[in-house]
N, C-alpha and C positions, 0 to 999 in steps of 0.2 A: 675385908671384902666379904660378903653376902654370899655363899655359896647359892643360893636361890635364883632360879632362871631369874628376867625382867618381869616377865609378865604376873611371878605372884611374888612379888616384888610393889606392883602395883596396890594401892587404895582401893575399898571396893567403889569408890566416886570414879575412879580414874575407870577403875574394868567397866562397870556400867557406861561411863563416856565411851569407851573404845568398842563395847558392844553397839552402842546405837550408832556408830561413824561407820564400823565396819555393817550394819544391818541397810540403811542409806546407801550406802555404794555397791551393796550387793542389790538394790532393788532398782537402781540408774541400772545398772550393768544388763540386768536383766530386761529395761523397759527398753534400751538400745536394742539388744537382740532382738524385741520384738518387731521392732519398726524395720529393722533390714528382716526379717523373714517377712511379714507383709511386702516389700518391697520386692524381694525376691520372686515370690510368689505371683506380683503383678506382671513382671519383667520375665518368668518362667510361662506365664499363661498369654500374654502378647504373643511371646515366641512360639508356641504350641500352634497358637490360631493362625498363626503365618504357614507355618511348616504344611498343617492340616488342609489349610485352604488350598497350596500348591500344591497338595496331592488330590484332592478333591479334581482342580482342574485337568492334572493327567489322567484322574483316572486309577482302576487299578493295572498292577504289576508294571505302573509306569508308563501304560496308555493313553494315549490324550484322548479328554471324552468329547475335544471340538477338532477332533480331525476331521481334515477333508479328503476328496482324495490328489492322491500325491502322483498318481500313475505319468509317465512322459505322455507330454501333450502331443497329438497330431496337430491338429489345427487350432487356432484359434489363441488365448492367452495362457501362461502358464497354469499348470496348479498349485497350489502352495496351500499350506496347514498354517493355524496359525493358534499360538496356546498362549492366553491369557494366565501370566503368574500369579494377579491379583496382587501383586505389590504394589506399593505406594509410588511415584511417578512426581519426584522431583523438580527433572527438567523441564523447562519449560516450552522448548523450540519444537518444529516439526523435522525434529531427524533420526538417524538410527544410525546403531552401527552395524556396516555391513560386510559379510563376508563370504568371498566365491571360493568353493572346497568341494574336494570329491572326501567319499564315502569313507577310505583308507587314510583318508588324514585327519583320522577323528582325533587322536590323542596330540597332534601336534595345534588339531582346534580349543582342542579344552586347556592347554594349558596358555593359549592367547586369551582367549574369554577369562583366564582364572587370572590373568596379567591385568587385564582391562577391567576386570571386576575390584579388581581388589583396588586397583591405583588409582580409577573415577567412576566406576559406574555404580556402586555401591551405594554412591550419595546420592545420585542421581536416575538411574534406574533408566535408563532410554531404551527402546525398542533393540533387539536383533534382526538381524536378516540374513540366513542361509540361503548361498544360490547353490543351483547342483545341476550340470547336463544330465544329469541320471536323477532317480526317484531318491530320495535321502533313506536309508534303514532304519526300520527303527531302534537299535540300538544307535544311531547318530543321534534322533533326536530324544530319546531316553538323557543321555548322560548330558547334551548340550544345553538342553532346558533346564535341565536341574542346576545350571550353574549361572544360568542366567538370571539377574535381578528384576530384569521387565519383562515387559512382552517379547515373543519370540513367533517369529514366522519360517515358514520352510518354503522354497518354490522353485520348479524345473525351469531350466529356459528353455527355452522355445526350440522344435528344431531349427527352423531359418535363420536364429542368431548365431546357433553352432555347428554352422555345416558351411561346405564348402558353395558361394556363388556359382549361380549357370553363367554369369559372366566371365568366369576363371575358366581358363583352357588345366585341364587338370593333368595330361601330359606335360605340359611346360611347367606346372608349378611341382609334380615329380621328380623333373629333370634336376630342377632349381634346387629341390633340399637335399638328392644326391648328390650335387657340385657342393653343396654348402657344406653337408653332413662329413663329406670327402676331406674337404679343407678346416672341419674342426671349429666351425662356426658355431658358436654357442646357441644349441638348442635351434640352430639350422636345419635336422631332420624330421624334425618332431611338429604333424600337423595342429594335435592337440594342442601343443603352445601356441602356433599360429591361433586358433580358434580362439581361445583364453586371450591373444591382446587384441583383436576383432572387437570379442564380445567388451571387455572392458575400455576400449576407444569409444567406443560409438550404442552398444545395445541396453549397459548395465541400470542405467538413468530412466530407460524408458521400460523397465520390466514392470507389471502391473504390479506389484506388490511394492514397488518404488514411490509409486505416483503421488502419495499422499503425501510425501517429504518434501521439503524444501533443502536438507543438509545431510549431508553421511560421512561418516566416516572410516575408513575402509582399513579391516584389520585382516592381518595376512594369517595362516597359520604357522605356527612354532617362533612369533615375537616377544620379545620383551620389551618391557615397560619398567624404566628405571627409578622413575621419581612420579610421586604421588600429584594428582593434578588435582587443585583444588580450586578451582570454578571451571564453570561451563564452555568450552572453547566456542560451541554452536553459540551462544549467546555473541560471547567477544568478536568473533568473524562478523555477526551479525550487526552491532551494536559501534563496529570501527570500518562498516565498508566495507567487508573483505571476500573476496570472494575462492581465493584458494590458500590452502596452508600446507606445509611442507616441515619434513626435519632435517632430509639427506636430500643433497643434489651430485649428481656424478656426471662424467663422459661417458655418451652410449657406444655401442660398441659400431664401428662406422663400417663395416662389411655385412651389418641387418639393416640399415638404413639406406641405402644408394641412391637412389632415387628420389627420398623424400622430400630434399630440400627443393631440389627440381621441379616435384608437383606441389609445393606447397607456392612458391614461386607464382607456378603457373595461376592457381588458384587466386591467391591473392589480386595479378594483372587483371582477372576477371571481375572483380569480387572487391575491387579496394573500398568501398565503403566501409568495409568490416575494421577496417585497419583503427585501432584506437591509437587518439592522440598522446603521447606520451604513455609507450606501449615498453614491453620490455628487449625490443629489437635489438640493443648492445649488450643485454645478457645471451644472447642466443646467437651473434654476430659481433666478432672480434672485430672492434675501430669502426663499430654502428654508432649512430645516433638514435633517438628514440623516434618512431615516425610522427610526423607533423601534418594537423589539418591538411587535406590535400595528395598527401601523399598518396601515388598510383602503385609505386613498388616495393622494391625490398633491397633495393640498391643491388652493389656488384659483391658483395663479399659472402665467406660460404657459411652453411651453419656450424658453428661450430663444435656441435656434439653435446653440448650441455645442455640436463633436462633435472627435473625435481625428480627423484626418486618414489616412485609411484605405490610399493606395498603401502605407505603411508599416505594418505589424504585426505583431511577436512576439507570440505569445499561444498560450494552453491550446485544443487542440482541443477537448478534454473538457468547456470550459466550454460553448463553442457544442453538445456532442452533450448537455449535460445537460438535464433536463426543465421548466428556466427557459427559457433561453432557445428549445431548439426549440418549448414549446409558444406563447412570445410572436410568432416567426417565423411559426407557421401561424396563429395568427388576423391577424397583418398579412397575408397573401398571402391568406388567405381574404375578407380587406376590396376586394383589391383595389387599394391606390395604388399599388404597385411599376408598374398600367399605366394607371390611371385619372390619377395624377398626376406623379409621377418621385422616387419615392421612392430616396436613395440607402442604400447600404449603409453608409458613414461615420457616417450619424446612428440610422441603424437597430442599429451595431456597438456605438455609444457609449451610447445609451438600454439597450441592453439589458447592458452590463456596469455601465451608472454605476448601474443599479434591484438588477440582481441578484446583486452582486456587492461585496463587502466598498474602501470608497476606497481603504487601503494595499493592496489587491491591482493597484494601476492603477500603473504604474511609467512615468515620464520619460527616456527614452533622453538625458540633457543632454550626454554625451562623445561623441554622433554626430554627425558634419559630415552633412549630407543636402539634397539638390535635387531637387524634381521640381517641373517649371515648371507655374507660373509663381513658386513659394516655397522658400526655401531657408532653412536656417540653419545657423550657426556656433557650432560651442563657444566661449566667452568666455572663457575661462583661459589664463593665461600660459604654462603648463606643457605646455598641449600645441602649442602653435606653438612654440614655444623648443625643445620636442627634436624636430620633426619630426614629430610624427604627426597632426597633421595640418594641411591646409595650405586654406584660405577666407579670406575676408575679412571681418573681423568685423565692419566696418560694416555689409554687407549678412546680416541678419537677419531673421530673421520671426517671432521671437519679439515681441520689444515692438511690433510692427506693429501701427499700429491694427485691424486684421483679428481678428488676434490672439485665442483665446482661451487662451493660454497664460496671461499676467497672473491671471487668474481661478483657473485652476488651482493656483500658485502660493500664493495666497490661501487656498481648500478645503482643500488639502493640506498646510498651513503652513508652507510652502517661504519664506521671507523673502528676497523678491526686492523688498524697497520696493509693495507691492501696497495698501497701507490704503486708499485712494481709490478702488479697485475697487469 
């Protein structure tokens, strides 16, 4: 055996071959690295010019240099700021995501934005929209701009959207949330809640800084967004007829509703022209049929408390600005329960697309993971936990929840989810 390492062991043929092999793979090796640092360097100076430009548009220390002013409006239309990210702008629809917040629920807003950000808007980049009865801070809009991919607007509503009607005897409506408050009625004492499903029945649609949209999508703060959404929903709603989308449907609570089935009733008698053919009348009435050409009423049966769960809503501005439902919104507010009783928006939003509005126009968001406490649900499918996008627990549901008026839905809409005993 050779005590001599290999290598001078080697021919000087063989070391000159092993020098030029290894001199060749050192100079590949080396022209690779070059190609990813140019590349890096493109991909580091893209990003620099993005970063730069969003700051350029705030401004310094975080000021926006296209503000307006934000002060509460006395008269006339809101004010609202509105700050151009200068990012690129994917989507193609006129809609936005919108969402009504006070000042104190900044950090339950930034982490819905950083939900919504990361699971669809990223790719897409669609407009924001802060509503606020009060002027927004600028530490709200500091941190909520920065984490937004599009455009972003800020705007006061109006007094007259959030204040109590001269029409409302405001002794009796007093009285009303002491009796309610007394008896433990959810959010029964609280005027501000009344104003908040007021304003979102009937004012949210027609706020100036809405106008320009055709679709929104209304994100609550402190939700989660379980599974990555990878196309446009504004597109699909748009592209299959739809005019509202939903994830959760529940039972509302029937001691803030008393009345409404009653004026919606009434309304209707009036007003049956609005009534669409083949409407969702036996999702919202046990042992209904759906109303037919013709039909003046709403038959004898009561409602029965199911409505789409409203923190969550894709849907057609257009339908809310049409002359169904605004004119069904002003004789409820002209009755009175939004402060007489606690009328919510949820059942107010559902009555009036499930009456006036074709059933296949009502679309089930089933591929969206979604949370807002106290209910959450999980897509059911293999397919989407198996490659990742999304990621829940599918035990914990709220669909089949006794609560639930999903089942029912289901059923209406002939979706075969096992419902016959419905």
């Amino acid at each position: 055996m050779d005590p001599k390492p290999l290598w001078h062991r080697l021919d000087m043929g063989s070391r000159i071959s092993t020098r030029f092999f290894t001199r060749r793979l050192s100079l590949r090796v080396l022209g690779l690295l070059s190609i990813c640092v140019v590349l890096y360097n493109v991909a580091y100076s893209t990003e620099l010019r993005r970063r730069l430009e969003k700051v350029q548009a705030l401004g310094g220390a975080g000021q926006p240099r296209y503000r307006t002013d934000t002060a509460e409006p006395k008269n006339g239309p809101s004010g609202s700021a509105c700050y151009d990210t200068a990012f690129g702008r994917n989507g193609t629809e006129k809609a936005t995501l919108v969402m009504l917040v006070r000042n104190s629920e900044l950090y339950g807003a930034l982490s819905s934005i950083r939900m919504v950000e990361d699971r669809f808007n990223r790719k897409f980049h669609y407009p924001w929209t802060f509503l606020n009865d009060k002027p927004f801070t600028d530490e709200f809009i500091k941190y909520t701009s920065g984490l937004a991919s599009g455009p972003v607007e800020y705007a006061v509503v109006p007094e007259d959207d959030w204040s109590v009607p001269d029409h409302v005897n405001e002794t009796t409506m007093r009285a009303e949330m002491l009796r309610m408050a007394k008896e433990e009625i959810i959010y029964g004492g609280s005027l501000s809640y009344r104003h908040m499903c007021r304003f979102n029945s009937g004012f949210f649609y027609n706020q100036e800084v809405m106008r320009k949209y055709d679709w929104y999508w209304r994100v609550e703060p402190g939700i989660e967004l379980y599974c990555d959404i990878n196309y446009d929903p504004f597109t699909f709603m748009r592209e299959n007829k739809k005019i509202y989308g939903f994830v959760i449907s529940m039972y509302e609570f029937k001691d803030t509703i008393t009345t409404l089935w009653d004026r919606t009733r009434q309304f209707v008698a009036e007003n049956s022209q609005f009534l669409h053919a083949n409407n969702s009348l036996d999702f919202l009435v046990d042992g209904a049929q759906p109303s037919k050409p013709g039909d003046r009423h709403l038959g004898s049966g009561n409602y029965n408390l199911c409505h789409f769960w409203s923190n969550f809503e894709i849907a057609s501005l257009e339908f809310y600005r049409g002359e169904a439902y605004s004119r069904y919104f002003e004789f409820l507010d002209s009755a009175g329960g939004f402060f007489y009783e606690r009328w919510g928006d949820a059942p107010v939003h559902s009555i009036g697309v499930g009456l006036f509005a074709p059933k296949d126009s009502i679309h089930h968001f089933a591929d969206f993971g979604y949370s807002h406490a106290p209910c959450s649900r999980c897509p059911q499918d293999d397919e989407s936990h198996a490659t990742g996008r999304c990621m829940c627990n599918r035990g914990q549901n709220f669909d089949t929840d006794g609560y639930s008026c999903l089942p029912r839905w289901w059923k209406v809409a002939g979706i075969n989810k096992g419902t016959e005993s419905i």
